[in-house]
C-alpha positions as CSV (number, residue, x, y, z in Angstrom):
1,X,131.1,145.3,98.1
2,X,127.3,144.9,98.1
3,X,127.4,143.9,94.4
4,X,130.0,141.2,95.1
5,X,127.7,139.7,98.1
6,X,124.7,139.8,95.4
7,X,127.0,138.3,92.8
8,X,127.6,135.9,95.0
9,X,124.0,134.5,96.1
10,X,123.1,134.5,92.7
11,X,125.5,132.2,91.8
12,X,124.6,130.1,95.3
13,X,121.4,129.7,94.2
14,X,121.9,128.8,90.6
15,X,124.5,126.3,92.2
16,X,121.5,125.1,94.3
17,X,118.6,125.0,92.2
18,X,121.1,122.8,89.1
19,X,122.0,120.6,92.0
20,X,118.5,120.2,92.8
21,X,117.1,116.4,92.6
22,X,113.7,115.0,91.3
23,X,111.7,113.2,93.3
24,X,108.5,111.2,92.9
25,X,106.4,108.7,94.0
26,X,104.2,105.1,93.3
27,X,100.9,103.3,95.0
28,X,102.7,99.7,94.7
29,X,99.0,98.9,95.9
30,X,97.0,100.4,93.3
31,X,99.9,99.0,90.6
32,X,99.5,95.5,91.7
33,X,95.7,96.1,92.1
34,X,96.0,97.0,88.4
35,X,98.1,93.6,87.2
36,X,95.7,90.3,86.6
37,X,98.5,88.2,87.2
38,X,99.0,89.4,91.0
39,X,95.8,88.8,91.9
40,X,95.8,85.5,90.6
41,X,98.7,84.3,92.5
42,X,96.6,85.9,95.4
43,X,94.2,83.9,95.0
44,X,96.3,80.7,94.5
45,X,98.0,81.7,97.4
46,X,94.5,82.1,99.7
47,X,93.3,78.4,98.2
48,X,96.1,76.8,99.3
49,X,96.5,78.4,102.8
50,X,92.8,77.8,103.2
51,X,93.6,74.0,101.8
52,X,96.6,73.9,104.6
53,X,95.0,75.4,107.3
54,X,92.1,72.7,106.9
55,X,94.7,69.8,107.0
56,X,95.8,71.4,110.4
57,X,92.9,71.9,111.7
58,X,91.6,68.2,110.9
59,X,95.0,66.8,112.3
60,X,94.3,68.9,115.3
61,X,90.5,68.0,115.6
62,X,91.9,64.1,115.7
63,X,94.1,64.6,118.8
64,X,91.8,66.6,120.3
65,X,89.0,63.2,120.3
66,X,92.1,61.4,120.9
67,X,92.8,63.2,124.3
68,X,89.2,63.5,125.8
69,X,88.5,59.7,125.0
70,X,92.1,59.1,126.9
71,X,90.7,61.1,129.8
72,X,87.4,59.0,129.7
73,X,89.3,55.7,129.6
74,X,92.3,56.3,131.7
75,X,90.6,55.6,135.3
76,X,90.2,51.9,133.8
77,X,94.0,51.7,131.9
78,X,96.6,49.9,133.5
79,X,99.7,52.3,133.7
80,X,101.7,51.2,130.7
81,X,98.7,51.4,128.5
82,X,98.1,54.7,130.0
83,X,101.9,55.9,129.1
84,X,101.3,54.4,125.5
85,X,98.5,56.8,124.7
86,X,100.1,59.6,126.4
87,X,103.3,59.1,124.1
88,X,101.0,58.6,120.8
89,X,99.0,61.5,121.5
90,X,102.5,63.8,122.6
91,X,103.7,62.4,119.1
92,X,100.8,63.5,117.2
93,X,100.4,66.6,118.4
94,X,104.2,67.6,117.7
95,X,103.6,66.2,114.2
96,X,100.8,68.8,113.7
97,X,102.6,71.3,115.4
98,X,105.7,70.6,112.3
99,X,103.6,70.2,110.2
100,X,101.9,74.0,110.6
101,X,105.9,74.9,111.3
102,X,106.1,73.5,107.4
103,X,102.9,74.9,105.7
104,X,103.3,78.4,107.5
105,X,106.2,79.2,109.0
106,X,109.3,81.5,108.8
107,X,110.7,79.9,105.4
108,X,107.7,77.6,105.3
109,X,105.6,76.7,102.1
110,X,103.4,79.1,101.9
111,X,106.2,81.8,101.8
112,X,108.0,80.0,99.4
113,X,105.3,79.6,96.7
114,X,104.7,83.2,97.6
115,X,108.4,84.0,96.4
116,X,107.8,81.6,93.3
117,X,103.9,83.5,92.2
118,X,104.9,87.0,93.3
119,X,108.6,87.9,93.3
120,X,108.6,87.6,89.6
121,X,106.1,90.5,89.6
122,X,107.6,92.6,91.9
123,X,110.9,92.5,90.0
124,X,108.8,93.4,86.5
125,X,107.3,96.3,88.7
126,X,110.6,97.1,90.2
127,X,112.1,96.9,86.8
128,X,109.4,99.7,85.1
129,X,110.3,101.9,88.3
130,X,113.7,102.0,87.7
131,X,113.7,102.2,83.8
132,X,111.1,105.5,84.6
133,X,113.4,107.2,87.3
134,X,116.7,106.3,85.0
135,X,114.7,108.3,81.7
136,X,113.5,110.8,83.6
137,X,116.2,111.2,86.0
138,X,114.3,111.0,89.7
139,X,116.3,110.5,92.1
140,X,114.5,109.0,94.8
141,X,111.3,107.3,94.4
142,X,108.9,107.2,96.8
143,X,106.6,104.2,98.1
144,X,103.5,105.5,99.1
145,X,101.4,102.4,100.2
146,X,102.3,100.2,103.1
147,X,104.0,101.2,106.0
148,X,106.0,104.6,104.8
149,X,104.9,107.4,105.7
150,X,104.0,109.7,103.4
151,X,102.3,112.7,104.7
152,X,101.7,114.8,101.2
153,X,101.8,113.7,97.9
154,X,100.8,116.1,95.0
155,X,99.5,113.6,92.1
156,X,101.8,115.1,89.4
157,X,104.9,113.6,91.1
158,X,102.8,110.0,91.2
159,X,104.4,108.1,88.1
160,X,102.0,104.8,89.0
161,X,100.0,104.8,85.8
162,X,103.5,105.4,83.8
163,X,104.9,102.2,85.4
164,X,101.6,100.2,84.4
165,X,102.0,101.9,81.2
166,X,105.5,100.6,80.6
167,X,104.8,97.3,82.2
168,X,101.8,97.1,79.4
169,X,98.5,97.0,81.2
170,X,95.4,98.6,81.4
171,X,94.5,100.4,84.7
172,X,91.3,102.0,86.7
173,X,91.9,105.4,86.8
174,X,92.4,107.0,89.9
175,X,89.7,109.0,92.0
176,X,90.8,112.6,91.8
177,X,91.8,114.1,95.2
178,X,89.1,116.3,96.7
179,X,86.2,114.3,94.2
180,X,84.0,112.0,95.6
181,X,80.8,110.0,94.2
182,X,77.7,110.9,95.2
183,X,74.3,109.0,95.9
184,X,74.2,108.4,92.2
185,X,77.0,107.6,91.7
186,X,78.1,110.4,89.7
187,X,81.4,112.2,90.8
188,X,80.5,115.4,92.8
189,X,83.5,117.9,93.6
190,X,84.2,119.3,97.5
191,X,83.5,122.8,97.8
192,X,86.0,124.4,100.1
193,X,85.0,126.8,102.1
194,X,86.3,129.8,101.0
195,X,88.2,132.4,103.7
C-alpha cells in the first residue's frame, strides 16, 4: 500500500515538473534605450510638439491682447460693434481650442506621427521577443518596465540583451544588481551584512 502511494507521487511530480512552463522577462525601456532609431523618432517627436505647442500658445497669446484691448474699448463701443468683437474673439478662441484638439488630442497628430516613427519599432522588438520565446520555448514573457508590476526578477530569466542581439544592435551593459559606482567611478560591490 505505502509503495503504491509513493509510486504514485513520483509519478505526480514528474507529471508536474514535464508540465512545468518557462518563464522570463525584458526592460522594453533599457531595449528601446539601446536602439538609435527610437530615440530619434523621440526626438522628432519632442521638436514637433515643442513646434505645435508654440503655434498654440501664440494663437492663444493673440486672443488674449484681443480680449483685454476689448475690455479697454468696450465702455466707448456701440452695442453691435461690441457683439462683433465678442463673436470674433469666441471664434478665435474655439479655433485655437481645435486646433490643440488637432495637434494633441485623442487621435490627434502628434499620436499619429507617433504610430508612423515608433510602431514600426515596437513591432521589430515585438518580433525578436517572440522569435526568442518560440526557440527557446518561454511561455510567458514578462514586461518589466512600465506600469507591471514586477516584484523580483533574477537577471538570468532577463533575455533583453538577446532581443537586441537578434534585432542586431549594440547595447550598454547592464549595472549588475547589488554593484554600484563609487566616487571614482569605479564599480564597488555591496557588502551584506552577514547573520
Amino acid at each position: 500500500m505505502k509503495r503504491t502511494i509513493l509510486t504514485s507521487i513520483l509519478i505526480a511530480c514528474i507529471g508536474l515538473f514535464s508540465m512545468a512552463q518557462k518563464f522570463a522577462f525584458v526592460d522594453t525601456d533599457y531595449i528601446l534605450d539601446n536602439i538609435p532609431e527610437y530615440a530619434d523618432a523621440q526626438t522628432q517627436l519632442d521638436d514637433l510638439s515643442v513646434q505645435w505647442q508654440k503655434e498654440i500658445e501664440a494663437k492663444f497669446s493673440e486672443i488674449d491682447k484681443m480680449y483685454k484691448a476689448f475690455q479697454t474699448e468696450s465702455v466707448l463701443l456701440p452695442e453691435e460693434m461690441k457683439k462683433k468683437r465678442e463673436d470674433e474673439i469666441i471664434k478665435k478662441e474655439k479655433e485655437a481650442k481645435d486646433l490643440q484638439k488637432k495637434r494633441f488630442g485623442k487621435d490627434g497628430d502628434l499620436f499619429k506621427k507617433r504610430q508612423e516613427l515608433v510602431k514600426p519599432i515596437q513591432e521589430k522588438v515585438y518580433n525578436a521577443i517572440e522569435g526568442i520565446s518560440n526557440d527557446d520555448n518561454y511561455a510567458v514573457v514578462f514586461d518589466k518596465a512600465g506600469n507591471a508590476t514586477l516584484i523580483y526578477s533574477n537577471p538570468k530569466f532577463d533575455i533583453s540583451e538577446q532581443v537586441l542581439d537578434k534585432m542586431g544592435y549594440t547595447y550598454k551593459q547592464k549595472e549588475a544588481p547589488g554593484k554600484q559606482k563609487d566616487s571614482g567611478g569605479k564599480q564597488k560591490t555591496e557588502s551584506k551584512p552577514k547573520k
